[in-house]
C-alpha positions in Angstrom: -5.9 25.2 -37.5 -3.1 27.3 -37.2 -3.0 31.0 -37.9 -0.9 32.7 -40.3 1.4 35.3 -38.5 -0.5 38.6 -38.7 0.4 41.6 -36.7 -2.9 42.6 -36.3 -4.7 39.2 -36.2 -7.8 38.0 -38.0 -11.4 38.6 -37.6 -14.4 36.6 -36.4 -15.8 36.2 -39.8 -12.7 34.9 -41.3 -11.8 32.6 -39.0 -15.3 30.7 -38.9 -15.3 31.2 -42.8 -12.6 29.2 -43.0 -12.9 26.6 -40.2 -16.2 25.8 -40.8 -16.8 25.9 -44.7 -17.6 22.8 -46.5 -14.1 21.8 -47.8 -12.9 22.2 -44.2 -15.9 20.6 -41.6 -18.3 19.0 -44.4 -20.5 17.3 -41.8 -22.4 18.8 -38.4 -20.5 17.4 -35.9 -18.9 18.2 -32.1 -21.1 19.5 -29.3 -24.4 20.9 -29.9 -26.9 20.8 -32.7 -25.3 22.5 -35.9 -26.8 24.0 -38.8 -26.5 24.3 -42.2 -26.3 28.2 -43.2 -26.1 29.9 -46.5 -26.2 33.5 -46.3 -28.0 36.0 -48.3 -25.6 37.8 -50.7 -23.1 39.8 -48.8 -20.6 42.5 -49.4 -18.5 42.4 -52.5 -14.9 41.0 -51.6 -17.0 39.2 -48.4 -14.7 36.3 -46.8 -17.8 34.5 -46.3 -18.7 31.3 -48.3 -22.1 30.3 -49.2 -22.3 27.9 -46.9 -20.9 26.7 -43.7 -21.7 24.0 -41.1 -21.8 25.8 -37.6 -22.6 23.7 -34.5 -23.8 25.7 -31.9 -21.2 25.1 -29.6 -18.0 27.2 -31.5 -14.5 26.5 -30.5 -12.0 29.1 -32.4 -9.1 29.1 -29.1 -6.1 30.1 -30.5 -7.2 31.4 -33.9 -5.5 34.6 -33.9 -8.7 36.8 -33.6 -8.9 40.3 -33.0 -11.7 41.5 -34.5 -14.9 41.2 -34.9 -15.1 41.5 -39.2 -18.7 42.3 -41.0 -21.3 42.3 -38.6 -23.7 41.4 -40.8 -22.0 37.9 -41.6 -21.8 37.0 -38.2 -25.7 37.8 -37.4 -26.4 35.2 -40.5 -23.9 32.7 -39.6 -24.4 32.8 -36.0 -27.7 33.1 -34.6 -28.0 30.2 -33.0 -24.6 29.6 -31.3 -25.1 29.0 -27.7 -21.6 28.9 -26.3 -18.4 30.6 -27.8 -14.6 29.6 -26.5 -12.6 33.0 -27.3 -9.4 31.8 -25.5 -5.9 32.5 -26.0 -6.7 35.3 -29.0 -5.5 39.0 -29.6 -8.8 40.1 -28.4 -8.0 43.6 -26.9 -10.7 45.7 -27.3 -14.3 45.0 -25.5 -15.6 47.6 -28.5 -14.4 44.2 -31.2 -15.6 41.9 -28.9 -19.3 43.3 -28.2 -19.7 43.4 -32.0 -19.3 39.7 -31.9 -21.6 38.7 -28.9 -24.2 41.4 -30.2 -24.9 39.3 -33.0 -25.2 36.0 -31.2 -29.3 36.2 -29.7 -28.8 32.5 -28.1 -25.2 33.1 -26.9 -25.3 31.8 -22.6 -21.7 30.4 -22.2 -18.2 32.9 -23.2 -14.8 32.2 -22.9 -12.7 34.7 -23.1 -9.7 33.3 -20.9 -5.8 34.3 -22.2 -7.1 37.4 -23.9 -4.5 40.4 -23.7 -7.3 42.7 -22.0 -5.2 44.5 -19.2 -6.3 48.1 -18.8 -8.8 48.4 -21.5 -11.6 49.9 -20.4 -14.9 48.6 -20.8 -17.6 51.1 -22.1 -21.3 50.8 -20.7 -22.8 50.5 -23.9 -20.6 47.9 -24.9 -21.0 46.3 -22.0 -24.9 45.6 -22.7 -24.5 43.0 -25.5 -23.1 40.8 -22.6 -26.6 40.7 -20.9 -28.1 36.9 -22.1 -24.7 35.1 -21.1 -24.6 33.1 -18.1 -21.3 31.2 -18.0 -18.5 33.8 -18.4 -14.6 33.1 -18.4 -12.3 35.5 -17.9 -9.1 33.4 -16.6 -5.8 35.0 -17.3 -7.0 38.2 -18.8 -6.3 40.6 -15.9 -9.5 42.9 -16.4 -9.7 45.1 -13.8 -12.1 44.6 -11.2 -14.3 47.5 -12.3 -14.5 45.4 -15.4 -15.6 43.1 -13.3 -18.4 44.6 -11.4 -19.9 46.3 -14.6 -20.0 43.1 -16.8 -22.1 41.8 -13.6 -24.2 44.6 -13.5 -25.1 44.4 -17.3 -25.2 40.4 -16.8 -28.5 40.0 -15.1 -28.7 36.3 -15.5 -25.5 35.2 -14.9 -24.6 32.1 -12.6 -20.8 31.1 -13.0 -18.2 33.5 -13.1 -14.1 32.2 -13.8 -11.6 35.0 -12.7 -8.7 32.7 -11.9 -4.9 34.4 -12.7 -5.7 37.4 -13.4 -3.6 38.7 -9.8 -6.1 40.2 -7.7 -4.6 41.4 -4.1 -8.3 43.4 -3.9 -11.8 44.1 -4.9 -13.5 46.7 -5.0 -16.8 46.8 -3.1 -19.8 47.6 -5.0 -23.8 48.6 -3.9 -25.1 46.8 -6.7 -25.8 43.3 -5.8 -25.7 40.2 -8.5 -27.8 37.6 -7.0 -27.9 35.5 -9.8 -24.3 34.1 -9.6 -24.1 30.6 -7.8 -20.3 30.0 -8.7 -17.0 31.8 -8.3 -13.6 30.7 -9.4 -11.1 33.1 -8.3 -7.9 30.8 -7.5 -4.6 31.5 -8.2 -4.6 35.1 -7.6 -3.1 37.2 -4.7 -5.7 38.1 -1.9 -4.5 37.9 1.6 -6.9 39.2 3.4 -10.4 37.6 4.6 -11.5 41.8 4.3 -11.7 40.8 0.3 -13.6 37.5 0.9 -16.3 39.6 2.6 -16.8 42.0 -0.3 -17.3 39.1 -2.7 -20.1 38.0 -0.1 -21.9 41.0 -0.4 -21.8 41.4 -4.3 -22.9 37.6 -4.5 -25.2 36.2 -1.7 -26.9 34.2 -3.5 -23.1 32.1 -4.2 -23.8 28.5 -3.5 -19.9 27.5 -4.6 -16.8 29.5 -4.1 -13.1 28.3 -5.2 -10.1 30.1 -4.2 -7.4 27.6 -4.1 -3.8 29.1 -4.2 -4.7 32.5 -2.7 -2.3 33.0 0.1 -5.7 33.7 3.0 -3.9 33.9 5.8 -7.0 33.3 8.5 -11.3 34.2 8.2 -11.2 37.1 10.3 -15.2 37.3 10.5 -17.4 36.8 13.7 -20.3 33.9 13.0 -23.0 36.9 12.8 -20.9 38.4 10.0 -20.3 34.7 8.3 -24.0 33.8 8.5 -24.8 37.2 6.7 -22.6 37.3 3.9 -22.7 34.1 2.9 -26.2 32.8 3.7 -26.0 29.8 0.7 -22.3 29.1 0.7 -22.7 25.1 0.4 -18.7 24.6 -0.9 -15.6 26.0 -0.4 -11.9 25.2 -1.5 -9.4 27.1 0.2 -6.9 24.5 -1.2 -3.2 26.3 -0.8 -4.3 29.1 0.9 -2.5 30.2 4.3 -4.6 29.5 7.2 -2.3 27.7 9.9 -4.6 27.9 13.2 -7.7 25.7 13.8 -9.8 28.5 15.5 -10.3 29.4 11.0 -11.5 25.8 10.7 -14.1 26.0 13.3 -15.3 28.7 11.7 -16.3 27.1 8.8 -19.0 25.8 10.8 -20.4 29.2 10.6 -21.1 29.2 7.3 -25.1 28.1 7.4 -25.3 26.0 4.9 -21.8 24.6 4.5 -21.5 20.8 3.5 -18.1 20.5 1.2 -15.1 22.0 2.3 -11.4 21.7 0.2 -8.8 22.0 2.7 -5.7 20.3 1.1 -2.0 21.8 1.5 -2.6 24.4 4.1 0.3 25.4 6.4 -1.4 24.0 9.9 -2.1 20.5 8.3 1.7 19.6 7.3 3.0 18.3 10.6 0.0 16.2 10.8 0.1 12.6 9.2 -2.5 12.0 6.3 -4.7 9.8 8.8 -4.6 12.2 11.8 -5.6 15.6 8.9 -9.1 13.7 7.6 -9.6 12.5 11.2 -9.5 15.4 12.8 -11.0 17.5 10.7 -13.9 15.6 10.3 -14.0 16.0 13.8 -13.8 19.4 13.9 -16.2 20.0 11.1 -19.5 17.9 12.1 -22.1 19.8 9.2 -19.4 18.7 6.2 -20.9 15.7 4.0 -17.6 15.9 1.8 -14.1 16.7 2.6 -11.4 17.4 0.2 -13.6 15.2 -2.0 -14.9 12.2 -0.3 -17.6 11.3 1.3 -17.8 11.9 5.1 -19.7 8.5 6.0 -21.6 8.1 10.0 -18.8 5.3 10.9 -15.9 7.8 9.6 -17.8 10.6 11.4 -17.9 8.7 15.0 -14.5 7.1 14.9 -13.0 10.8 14.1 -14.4 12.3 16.8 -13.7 9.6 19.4 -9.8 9.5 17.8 -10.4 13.7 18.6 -11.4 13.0 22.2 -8.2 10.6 22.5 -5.8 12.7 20.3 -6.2 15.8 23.1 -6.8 14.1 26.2 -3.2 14.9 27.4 -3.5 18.4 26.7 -3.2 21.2 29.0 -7.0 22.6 29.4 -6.2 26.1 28.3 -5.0 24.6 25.0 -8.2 22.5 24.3 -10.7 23.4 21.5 -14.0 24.2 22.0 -14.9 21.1 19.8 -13.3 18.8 22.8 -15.5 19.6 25.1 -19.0 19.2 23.0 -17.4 15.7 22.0 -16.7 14.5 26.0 -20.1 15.7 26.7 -21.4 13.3 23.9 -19.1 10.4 24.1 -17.6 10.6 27.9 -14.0 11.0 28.5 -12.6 7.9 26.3 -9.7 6.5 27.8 -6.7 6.1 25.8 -6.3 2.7 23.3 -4.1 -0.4 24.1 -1.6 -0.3 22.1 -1.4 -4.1 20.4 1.2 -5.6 18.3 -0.1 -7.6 15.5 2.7 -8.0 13.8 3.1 -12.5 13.4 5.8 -13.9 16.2 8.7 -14.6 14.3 10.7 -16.7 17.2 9.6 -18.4 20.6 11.9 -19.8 23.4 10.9 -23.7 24.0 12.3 -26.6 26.8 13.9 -29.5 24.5 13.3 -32.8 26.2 15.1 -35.8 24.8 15.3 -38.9 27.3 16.7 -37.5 30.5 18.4 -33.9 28.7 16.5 -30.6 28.9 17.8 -27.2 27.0 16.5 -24.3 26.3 16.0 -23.7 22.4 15.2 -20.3 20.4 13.4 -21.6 17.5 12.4 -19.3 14.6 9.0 -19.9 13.7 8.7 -19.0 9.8 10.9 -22.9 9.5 9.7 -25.9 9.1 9.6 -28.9 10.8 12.3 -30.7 8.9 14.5 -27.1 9.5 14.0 -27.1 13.2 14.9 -31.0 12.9 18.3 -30.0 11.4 17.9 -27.7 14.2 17.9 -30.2 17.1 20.5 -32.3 15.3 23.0 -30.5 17.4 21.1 -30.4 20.5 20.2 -34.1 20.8 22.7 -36.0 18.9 20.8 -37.8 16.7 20.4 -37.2 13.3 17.3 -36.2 11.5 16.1 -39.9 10.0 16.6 -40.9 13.7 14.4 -38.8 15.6 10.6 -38.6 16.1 9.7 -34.8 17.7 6.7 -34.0 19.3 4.9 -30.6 19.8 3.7 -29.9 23.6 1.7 -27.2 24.6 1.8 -26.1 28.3 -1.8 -24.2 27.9 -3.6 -27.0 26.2 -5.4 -30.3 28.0 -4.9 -31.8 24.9 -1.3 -34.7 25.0 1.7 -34.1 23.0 0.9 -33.6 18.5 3.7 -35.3 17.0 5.4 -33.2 13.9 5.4 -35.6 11.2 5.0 -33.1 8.1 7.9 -31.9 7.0 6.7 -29.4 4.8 4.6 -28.0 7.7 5.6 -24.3 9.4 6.0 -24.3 13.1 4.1 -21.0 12.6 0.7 -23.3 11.9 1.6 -24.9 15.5 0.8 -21.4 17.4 4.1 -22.1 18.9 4.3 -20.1 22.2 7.7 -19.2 24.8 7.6 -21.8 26.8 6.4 -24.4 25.5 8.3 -27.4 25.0 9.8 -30.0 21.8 9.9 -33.5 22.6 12.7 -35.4 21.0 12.3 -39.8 21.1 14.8 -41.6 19.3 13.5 -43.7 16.3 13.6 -47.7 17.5 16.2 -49.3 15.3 
């Protein structure tokens, strides 16, 4: 549904009036359990129907709202809507929008993403009707990070938190605590500094996943005492684009107590690398991760990285060895370095052509077949291919002479090797 260009946008209650009415959604469908509603008689001139079909799961993104409309509509229509997607309205006043979520008892999951909600402050009182929701978004709205820490504060159940493009270069410490939240999305804003990483510990220990892809993090600047403490149930991270480019930040990851998935893709020390020699020896480096950059870590992976780690460093000067080296020598010994074996098919061999009393030295290509390498001999021998009878003999083998009777065969099949020799007997006319 598109909305109707409006300066000063629609309301709430007009917008689900009209999306939801009979005429326009005549059954209970989408996400969630919807119901039927017909309210009691409201206000003369009301934009409300008397009916509508609300699922509990509205989506009005891109609907032109900036307002909240009457109240008292909204508390009929809308008591028992459990998640709200906001996105990409007019929305600029937090006054509007706690008129909305103050009516909505059951409301847990908000999305408020593309909003225009720079600078506007958010009052306390205001900020109070936002205390049942659990799942809040607030990508690409750029509140302020006071915002931020009072919407937290008022939030007392609250477990995922989106903040993503809303270009944060700082936060602002705060002595109130939200132990509630178990996921942070802050990517794709601007913090540089592991100092602002630390903050977000302390107002979140209890933060079980924490994603800040494309946030230029140059290194983690924290000692493992100050790691353990701050982030004592961190169990995922993705640093995905982020700066780090020395592998003293990725051993510190094995600080982090209870670390087991780690996102590390596109980080400056991991592009000279190939993509082999980044999993292996990261995995090596990381022994506590279960998933890296998405997959599973299995035991094989896990032991044949670490023994490639040994072998990778082992001409390395010893100032210049990680610390993770020398815990791996101590479990696997000193591994000497792999032979390096071509597997790659022979494609010629240099054979001894007998024929009566001649011998010559032949290079045969071994992807022909015996009627080619016939055509072959032609010139060496004299005879021509309906006269000649040849013979395979290998010089490693107890076994006599096989005679090459199949045309069609490849000398390939014969395991043809240099040195060994073609016999060449003239057919009896």
């Amino acid at each position: 549904m598109e909305p109707p260009e409006d300066q000063e946008g629609r309301t709430f209650v007009e917008v689900i009036s009209e999306k939801y009415s009979p005429e326009n959604f005549p059954y209970r469908r989408g996400p969630g359990m919807g119901v039927v509603v017909v309210p009691t008689a409201g206000p003369q001139g009301s934009p409300m129907k008397e009916r509508l079909n609300l699922p509990s799961v509205l989506v009005l993104n891109s609907c032109g709202i900036s307002r909240a409309g009457n109240q008292a509509g909204i508390a009929a229509f809308c008591a028992h809507v459990m998640e709200l997607d906001l996105s990409h309205n007019k929305l600029q006043d937090w006054h509007e929008i706690s008129k909305i979520v103050s009516n909505l008892p059951k409301l847990v999951f908000l999305n408020l993403s593309s909003n225009p909600l720079a600078g506007i402050a958010l009052k306390p009182r205001c900020a109070e009707a936002f205390s049942r929701v659990r799942h809040l978004v607030l990508n690409n709205t750029q509140v302020s990070w006071d915002t931020v820490l009072l919407l937290t504060r008022e939030t007392p159940e609250l477990k995922e938190l989106f903040l993503c493009l809303n270009e944060y270069s700082s936060v602002s410490a705060s002595g109130v605590t939200c132990p509630t939240l178990r996921l942070l999305h802050i990517t794709d804003n601007s913090l540089q500094d592991w100092a602002e990483v630390r903050k977000i510990g302390s107002m979140f220990p209890g933060l079980d996943t924490l994603v800040m892809a494309n946030n230029n993090l140059a290194s983690i600047q924290d000692s493992k005492d100050i790691l353990q403490r701050f982030f004592p149930s961190l169990r995922s991270i993705n640093l995905n684009n982020s700066g780090l480019n020395q592998w003293e930040d990725i051993e510190k990851l094995n600080f982090f107590p209870k670390l087991e998935e780690v996102r590390l893709q596109s980080i400056p020390l991991l592009q000279t690398y190939t993509n082999a020699e980044r999993r292996s020896l990261m995995v090596a480096q990381l022994p506590s991760i279960s998933l890296l950059n998405g997959s599973v870590v299995t035991d094989s992976e896990r032991e044949d990285a670490e023994r490639f780690f040994i072998r990778y460093y082992l001409d390395y000067p010893e100032e210049e060895l990680p610390y993770r080296y020398h815990s791996l020598v101590t479990k696997y010994g000193k591994l000497e370095p792999l032979a390096e074996i071509d597997l790659r098919p022979r494609c010629r061999a240099q054979v001894e052509v007998h024929c009566e009393e001649k011998v010559e030295q032949l290079s045969i290509r071994l992807d022909q077949t015996v009627a080619e390498l016939k055509k072959q001999l032609t010139t060496v021998v004299q005879l021509s291919t309906n006269s000649m009878r040849i013979y395979y003999i290998d010089k490693c083998s107890a076994f006599g002479p096989e005679e090459m009777k199949y045309n069609t065969r490849a000398l390939h099949s014969y395991s043809i090797q240099d040195g060994d020799e073609i016999l060449v007997v003239p057919k009896c006319k």
